[in-house]
C-alpha positions as CSV (number, residue, x, y, z in Angstrom):
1,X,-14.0,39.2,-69.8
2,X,-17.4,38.1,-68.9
3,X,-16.7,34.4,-70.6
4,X,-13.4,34.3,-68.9
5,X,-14.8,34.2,-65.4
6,X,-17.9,32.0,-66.7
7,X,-15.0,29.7,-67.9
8,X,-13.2,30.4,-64.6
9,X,-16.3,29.6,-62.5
10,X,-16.7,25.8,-63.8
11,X,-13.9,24.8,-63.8
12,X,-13.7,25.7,-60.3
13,X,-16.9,23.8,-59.5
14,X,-15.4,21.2,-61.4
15,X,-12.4,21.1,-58.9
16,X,-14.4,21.2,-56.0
17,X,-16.8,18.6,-57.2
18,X,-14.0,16.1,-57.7
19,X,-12.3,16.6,-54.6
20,X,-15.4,16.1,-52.7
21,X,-15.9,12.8,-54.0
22,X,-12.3,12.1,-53.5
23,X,-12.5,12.9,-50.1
24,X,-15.8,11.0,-50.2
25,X,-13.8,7.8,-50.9
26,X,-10.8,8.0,-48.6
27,X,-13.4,8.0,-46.1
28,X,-15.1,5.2,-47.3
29,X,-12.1,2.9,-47.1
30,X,-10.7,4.2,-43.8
31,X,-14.3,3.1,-42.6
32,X,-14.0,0.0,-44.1
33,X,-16.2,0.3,-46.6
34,X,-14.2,-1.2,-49.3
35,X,-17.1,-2.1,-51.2
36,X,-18.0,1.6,-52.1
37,X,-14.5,2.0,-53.3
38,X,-14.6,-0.8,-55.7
39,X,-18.1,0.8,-56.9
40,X,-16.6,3.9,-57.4
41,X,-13.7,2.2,-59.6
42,X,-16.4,0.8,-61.7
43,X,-18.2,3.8,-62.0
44,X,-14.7,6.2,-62.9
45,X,-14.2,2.8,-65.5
46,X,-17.1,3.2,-67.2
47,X,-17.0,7.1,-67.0
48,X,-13.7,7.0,-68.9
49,X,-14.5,4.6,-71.6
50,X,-17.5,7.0,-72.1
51,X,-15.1,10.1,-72.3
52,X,-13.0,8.3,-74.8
53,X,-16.3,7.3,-77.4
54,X,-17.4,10.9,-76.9
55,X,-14.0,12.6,-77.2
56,X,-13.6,10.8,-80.4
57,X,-16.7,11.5,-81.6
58,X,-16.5,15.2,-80.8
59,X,-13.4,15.1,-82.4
60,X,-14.7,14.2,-85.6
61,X,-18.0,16.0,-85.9
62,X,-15.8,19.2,-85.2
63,X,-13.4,18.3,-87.9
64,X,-16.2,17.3,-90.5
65,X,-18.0,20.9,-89.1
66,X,-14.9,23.4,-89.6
67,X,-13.0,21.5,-92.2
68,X,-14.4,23.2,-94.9
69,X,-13.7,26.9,-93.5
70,X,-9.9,26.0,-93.3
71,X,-7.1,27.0,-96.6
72,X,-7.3,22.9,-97.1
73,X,-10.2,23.1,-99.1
74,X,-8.8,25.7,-101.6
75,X,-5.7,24.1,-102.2
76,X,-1.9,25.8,-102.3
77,X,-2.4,28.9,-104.3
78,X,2.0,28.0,-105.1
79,X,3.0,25.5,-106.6
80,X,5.6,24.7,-103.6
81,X,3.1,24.9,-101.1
82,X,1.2,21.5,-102.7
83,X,4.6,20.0,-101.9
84,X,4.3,21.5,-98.2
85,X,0.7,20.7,-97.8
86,X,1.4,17.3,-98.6
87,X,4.0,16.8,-96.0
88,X,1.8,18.1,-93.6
89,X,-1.1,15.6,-94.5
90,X,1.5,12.9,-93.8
91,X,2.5,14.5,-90.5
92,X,-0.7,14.8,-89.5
93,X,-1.8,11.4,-90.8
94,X,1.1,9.6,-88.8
95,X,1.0,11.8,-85.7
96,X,-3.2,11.4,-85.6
97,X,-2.9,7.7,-86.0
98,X,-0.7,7.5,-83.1
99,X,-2.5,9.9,-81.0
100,X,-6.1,7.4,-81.9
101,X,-4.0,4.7,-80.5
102,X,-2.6,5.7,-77.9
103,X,-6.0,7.4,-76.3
104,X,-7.8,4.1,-76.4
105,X,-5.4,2.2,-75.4
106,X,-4.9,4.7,-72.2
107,X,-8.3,4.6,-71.1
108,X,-9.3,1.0,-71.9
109,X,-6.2,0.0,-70.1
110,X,-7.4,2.1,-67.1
111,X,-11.2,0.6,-67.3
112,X,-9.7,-2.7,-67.6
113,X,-7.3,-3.0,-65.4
114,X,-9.1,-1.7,-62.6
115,X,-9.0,-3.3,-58.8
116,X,-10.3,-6.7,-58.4
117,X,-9.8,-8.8,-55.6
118,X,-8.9,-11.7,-57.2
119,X,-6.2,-10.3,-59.8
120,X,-2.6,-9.2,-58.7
121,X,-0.6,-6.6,-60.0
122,X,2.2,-7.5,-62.0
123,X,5.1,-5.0,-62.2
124,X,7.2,-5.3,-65.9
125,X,9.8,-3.2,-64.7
126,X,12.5,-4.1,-67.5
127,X,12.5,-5.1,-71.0
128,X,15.1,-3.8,-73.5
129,X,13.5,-5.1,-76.9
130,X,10.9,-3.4,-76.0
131,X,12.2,-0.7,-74.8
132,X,14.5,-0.4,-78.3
133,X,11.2,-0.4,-79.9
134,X,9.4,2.4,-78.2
135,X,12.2,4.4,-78.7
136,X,14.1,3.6,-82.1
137,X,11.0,3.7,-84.3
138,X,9.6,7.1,-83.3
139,X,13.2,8.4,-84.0
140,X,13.1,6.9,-87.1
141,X,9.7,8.1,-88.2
142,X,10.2,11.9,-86.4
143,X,13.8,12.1,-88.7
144,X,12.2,11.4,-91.6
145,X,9.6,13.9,-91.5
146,X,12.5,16.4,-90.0
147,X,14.4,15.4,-93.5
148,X,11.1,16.1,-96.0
149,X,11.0,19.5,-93.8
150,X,14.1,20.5,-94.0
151,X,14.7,19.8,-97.8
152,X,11.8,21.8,-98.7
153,X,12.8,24.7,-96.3
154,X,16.4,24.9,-98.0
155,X,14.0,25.0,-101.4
156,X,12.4,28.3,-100.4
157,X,15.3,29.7,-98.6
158,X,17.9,29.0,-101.3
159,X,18.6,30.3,-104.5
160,X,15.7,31.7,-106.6
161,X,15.3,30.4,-110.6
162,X,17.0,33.4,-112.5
163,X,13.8,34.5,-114.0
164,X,12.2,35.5,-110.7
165,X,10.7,38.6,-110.3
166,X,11.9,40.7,-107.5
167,X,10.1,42.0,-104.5
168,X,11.7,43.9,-101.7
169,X,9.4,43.7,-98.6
170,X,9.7,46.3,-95.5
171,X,8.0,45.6,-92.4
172,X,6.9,48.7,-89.7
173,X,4.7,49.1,-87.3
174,X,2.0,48.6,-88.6
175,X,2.0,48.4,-92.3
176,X,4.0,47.1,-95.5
177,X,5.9,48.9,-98.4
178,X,7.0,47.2,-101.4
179,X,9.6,48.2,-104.1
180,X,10.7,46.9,-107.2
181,X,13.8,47.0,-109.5
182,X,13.3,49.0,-112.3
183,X,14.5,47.6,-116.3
184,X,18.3,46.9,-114.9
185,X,16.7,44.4,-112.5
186,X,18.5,45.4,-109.7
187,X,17.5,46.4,-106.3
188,X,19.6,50.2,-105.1
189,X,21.0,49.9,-101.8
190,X,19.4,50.6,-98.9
191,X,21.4,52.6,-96.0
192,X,19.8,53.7,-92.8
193,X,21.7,56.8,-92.8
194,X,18.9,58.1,-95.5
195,X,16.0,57.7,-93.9
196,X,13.9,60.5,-94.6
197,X,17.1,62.4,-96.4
198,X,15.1,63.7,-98.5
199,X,12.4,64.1,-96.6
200,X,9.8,61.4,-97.2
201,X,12.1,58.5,-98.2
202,X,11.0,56.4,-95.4
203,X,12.4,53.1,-96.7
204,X,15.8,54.7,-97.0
205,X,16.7,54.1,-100.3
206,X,20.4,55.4,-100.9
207,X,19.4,57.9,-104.3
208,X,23.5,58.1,-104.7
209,X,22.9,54.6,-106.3
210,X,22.4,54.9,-109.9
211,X,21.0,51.3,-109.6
212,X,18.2,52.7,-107.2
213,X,17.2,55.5,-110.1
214,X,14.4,53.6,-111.5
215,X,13.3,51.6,-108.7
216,X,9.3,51.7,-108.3
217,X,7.6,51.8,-104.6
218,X,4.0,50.5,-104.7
219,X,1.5,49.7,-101.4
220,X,0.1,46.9,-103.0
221,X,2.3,43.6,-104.0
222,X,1.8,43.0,-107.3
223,X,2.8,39.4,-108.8
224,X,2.5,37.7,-112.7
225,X,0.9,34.0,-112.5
226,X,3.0,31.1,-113.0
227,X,6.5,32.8,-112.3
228,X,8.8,32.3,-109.8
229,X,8.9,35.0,-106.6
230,X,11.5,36.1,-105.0
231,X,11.2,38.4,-101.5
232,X,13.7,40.4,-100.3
233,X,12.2,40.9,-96.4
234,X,13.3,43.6,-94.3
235,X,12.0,45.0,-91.1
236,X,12.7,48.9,-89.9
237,X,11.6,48.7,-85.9
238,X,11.0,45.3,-84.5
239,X,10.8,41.6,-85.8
240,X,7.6,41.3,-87.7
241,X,7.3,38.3,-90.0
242,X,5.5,38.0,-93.6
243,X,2.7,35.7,-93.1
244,X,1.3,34.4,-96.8
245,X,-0.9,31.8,-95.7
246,X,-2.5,30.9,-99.0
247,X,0.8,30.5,-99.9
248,X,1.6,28.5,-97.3
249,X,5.1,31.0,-96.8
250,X,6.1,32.5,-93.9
251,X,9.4,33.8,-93.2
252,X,10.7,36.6,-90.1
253,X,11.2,40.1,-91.0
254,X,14.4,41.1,-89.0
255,X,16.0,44.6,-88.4
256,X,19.6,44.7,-90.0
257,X,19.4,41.2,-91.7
258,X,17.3,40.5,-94.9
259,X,15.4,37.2,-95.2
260,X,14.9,36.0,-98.5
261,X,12.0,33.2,-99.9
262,X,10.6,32.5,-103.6
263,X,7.3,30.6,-104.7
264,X,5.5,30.6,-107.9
265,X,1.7,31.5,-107.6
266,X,-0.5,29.5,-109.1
267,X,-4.0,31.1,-109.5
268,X,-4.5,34.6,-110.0
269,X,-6.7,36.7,-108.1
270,X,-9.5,36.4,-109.8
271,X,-9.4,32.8,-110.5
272,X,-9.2,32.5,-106.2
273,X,-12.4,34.3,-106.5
274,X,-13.8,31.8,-108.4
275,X,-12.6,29.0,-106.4
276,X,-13.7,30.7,-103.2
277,X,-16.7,31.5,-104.1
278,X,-16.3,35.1,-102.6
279,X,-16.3,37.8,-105.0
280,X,-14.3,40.1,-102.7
281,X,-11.2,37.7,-102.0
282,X,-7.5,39.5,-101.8
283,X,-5.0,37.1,-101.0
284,X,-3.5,38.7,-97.6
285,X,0.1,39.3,-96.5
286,X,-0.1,38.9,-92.4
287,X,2.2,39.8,-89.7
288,X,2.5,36.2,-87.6
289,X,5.0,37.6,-85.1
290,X,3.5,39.7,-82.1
291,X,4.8,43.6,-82.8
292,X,3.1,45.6,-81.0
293,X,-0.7,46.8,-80.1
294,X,-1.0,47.6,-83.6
295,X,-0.1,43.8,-84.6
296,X,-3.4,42.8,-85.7
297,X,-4.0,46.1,-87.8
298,X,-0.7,45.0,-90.1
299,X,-2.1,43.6,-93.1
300,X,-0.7,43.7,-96.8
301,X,-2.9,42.8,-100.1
302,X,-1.4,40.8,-103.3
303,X,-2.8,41.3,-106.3
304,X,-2.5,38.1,-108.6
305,X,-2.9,38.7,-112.0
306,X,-1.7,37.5,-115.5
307,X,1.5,38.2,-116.8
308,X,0.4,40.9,-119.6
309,X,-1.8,42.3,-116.6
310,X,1.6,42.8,-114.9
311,X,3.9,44.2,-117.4
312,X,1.0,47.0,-118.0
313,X,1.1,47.8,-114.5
314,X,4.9,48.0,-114.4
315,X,4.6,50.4,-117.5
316,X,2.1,52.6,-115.6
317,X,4.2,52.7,-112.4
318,X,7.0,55.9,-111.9
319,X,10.5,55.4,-110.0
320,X,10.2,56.4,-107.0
321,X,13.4,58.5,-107.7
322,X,11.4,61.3,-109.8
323,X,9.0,62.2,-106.7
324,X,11.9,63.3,-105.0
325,X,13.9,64.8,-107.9
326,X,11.0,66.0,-110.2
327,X,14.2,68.2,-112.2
328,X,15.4,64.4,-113.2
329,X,12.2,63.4,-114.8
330,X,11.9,63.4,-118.5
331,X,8.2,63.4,-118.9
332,X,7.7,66.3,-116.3
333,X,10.8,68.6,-118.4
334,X,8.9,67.5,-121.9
335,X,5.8,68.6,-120.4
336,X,6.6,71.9,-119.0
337,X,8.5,72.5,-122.5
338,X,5.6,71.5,-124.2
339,X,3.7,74.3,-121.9
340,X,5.9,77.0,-121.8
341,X,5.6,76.8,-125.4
342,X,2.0,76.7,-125.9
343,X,1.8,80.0,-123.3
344,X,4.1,81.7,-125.5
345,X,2.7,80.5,-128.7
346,X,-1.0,81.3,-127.2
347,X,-0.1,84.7,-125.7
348,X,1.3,86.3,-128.2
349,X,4.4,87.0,-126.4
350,X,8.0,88.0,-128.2
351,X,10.3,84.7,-128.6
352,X,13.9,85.3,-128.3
353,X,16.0,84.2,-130.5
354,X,19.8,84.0,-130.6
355,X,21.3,85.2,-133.6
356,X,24.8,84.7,-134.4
């Protein structure tokens, strides 16, 4: 608050400073005193070119300062994000170019065409070559980088190579859950009427699916190196929006339609660590649509890894199904035979035996 009104404060002295010296000069030529008016021109000439040397210069230093604390410098960690970051260095290649030239021509035109007695104005108020210029070539240039965006936007969005690995992805304030299909590869279906029927199955997975029956729930996305992605978004409240910037993915999160994308990462965790040079480096999964006032708390972790680090963490992982019907799991019946059995063996205690 306290560099707000600081902030606040100049840029209302600012305002006040430059309308007393405009005032200043109305004065000065009602008076006569045309000569102080031309001196001012000079002056606000000079002041300008001076803004324009310095803006540029500022411009730069603060790109060659931050430049190297941007995602640039590590490079898409998907191998459709090199595509996207390349299209963006074009975009902002073209767009900056313009922007350089347009700036200096906009304040030297204003230093040098200031007032001078002996120069007339001369108005150009028509000129349709010209015109056709100005406005067919920036609608040439803006449609073809519309075209490079939209054909790698349908990439993402459309159909994912057949050996992707499936992630569902459900959004809530403030947090993300992740599931996966179990050996049959398919997702079970989701119906809202379940939530929490029974009691704890928050992401309401419909158990009356036998497709759903060895589905695995983890908090942490897990993902194999060098093969394809495919997220199945859904959001349970409001719109959120999964935010993978290393990625460079994004895609909304929206309550009662599911969003889909695929990429293929391309470094694993631990190789990003490398490259980062920060041994502690997760990449992120980011909420980058305002949800609430716990938006900035909603954060997500993907863990990289090789693909024989990911089949042994499948292996390790339980369907989600056996936490809520433990009488359906095979490995908690063998146990508990496998105890009962000991007890009795241990104890002493009379078997029965059915006889015939």
């Amino acid at each position: 608050m306290k560099d707000f009104f600081v902030i606040a404060i100049a840029i209302m002295i600012f305002i006040i400073i430059f309308q007393i010296a405009k005032a200043s000069e109305y004065v000065s030529v009602l008076k006569g005193e045309e000569k102080s008016a031309k001196q001012n021109n000079r002056i606000n000439g000079f002041m300008l070119i001076a803004f324009l040397v310095f803006g540029l210069i500022g411009a730069w230093y603060c790109n060659s300062l931050y430049y190297g604390k941007t995602l640039f410098v590590q490079g898409s960690a998907s191998v459709e994000g090199q595509e996207i970051d390349t299209m963006l260095y074009v975009t902002i290649a073209i767009t900056g170019t313009i922007f350089v030239i347009t700036q200096v021509l906009l304040f030297w035109f204003a230093f040098k065409y200031q007032h001078k007695d002996n120069k007339k104005a001369f108005y150009f108020p028509h000129n349709t070559k010209l015109e056709l210029i100005w406005t067919t070539i920036p609608a040439i240039v803006l449609t073809v980088l519309v075209v490079f965006g939209l054909k790698h936007w349908f990439l993402i969005t459309g159909d994912a190579p057949k050996d992707a690995v499936v992630v569902e992805i459900t959004g809530h304030q403030f947090g993300w859950d992740m599931r996966y299909p179990g050996k049959d590869s398919v997702l079970g279906k989701i119906d809202y009427k379940k939530y929490n029927q029974p009691s704890g199955n928050s992401l309401a997975v419909d158990f009356d699916d036998p497709a759903s029956h060895d589905d695995i729930r983890a908090s942490e996305m897990h993902l194999p190196v060098g093969r394809p992605v495919k997220l199945v978004i859904h959001a349970q409240d409001v719109i959120h929006d999964v935010g993978l910037s290393h990625f460079r993915m994004k895609m909304d999160a929206v309550p009662g339609i599911p969003t889909t994308m695929w990429f293929t990462p391309r470094f694993t965790t631990k190789e990003m660590q490398v490259r980062t040079g920060n041994p502690n480096f997760v990449y992120e999964i980011s909420c980058d649509q305002m949800c609430g006032k716990g938006h900035y708390s909603m954060r997500g972790v993907i863990i990289v890894e090789t693909p024989e680090e990911y089949a042994k963490w499948m292996a390790e992982q339980k369907p989600e199904y056996f936490t809520y019907f433990k009488d359906k799991d095979p490995d908690a019946n063998k146990t508990e035979g496998a105890d009962s059995a000991g007890v009795a063996k241990g104890t002493g205690a009379p078997v029965a035996t059915a006889h015939k």
